[in-house]
C-alpha positions in Angstrom: 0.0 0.0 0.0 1.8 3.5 -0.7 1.5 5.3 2.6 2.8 2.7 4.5 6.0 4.0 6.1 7.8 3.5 9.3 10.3 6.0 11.9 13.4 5.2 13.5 14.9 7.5 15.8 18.8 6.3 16.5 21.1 7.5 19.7 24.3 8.6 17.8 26.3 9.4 21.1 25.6 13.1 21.4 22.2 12.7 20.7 19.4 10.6 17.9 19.4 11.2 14.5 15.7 10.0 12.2 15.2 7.9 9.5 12.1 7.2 7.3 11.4 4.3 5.3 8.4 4.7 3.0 6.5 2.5 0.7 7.1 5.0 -3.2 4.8 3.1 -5.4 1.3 1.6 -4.7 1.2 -2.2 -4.1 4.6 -2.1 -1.9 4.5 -2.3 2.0 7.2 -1.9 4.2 8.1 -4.6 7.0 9.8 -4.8 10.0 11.9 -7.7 11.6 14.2 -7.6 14.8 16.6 -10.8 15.1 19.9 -11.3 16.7 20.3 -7.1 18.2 19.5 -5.6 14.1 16.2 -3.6 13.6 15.9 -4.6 9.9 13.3 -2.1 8.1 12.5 -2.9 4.5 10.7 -1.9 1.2 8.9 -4.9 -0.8 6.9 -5.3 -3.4 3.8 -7.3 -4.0 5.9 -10.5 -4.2 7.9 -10.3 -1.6 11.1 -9.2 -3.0 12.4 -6.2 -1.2 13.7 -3.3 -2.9 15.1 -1.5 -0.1 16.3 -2.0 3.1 17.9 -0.5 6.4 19.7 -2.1 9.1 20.3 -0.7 12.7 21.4 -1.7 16.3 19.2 -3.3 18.2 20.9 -1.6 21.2 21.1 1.9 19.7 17.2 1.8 18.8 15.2 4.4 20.9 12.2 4.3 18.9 10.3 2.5 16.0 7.2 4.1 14.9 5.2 2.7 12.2 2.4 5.0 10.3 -0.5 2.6 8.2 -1.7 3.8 5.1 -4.7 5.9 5.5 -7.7 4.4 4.5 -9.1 6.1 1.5 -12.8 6.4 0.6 -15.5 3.4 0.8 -16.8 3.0 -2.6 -20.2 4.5 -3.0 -19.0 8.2 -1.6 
């Protein structure tokens, strides 16, 4: 769905630093997966194959906020 996109805000030391992954086209969705201490944050199409993706620490995380698309009109209005 375009309008799927997710925020990660990283400590750098001295303070965080953002990041935004966002589905571009319609029909990709963007998925999340923590294993072994990596935040993994990634672009896919339709099939599953993922376009791009972003790695962080775990450790040096502080937030992951993820923003759905917005649901558009019902049909009929």
């Amino acid at each position: 769905m375009k309008g799927d996109r997710v925020e990660i805000v990283v400590d750098i030391g001295g303070g965080s630093r953002n990041y935004e992954v966002a589905a571009t086209r319609a029909g990709r969705r963007v998925e999340v997966r923590i294993a072994r201490g990596v935040v993994e944050v990634s672009e896919v199409t339709r099939t599953g194959v993922p376009v791009r993706t972003a790695r962080f620490m775990a450790g040096r995380t502080l937030a992951l906020v993820e923003y759905p698309a917005e649901a558009g009109p019902l049909p009929g209005e």
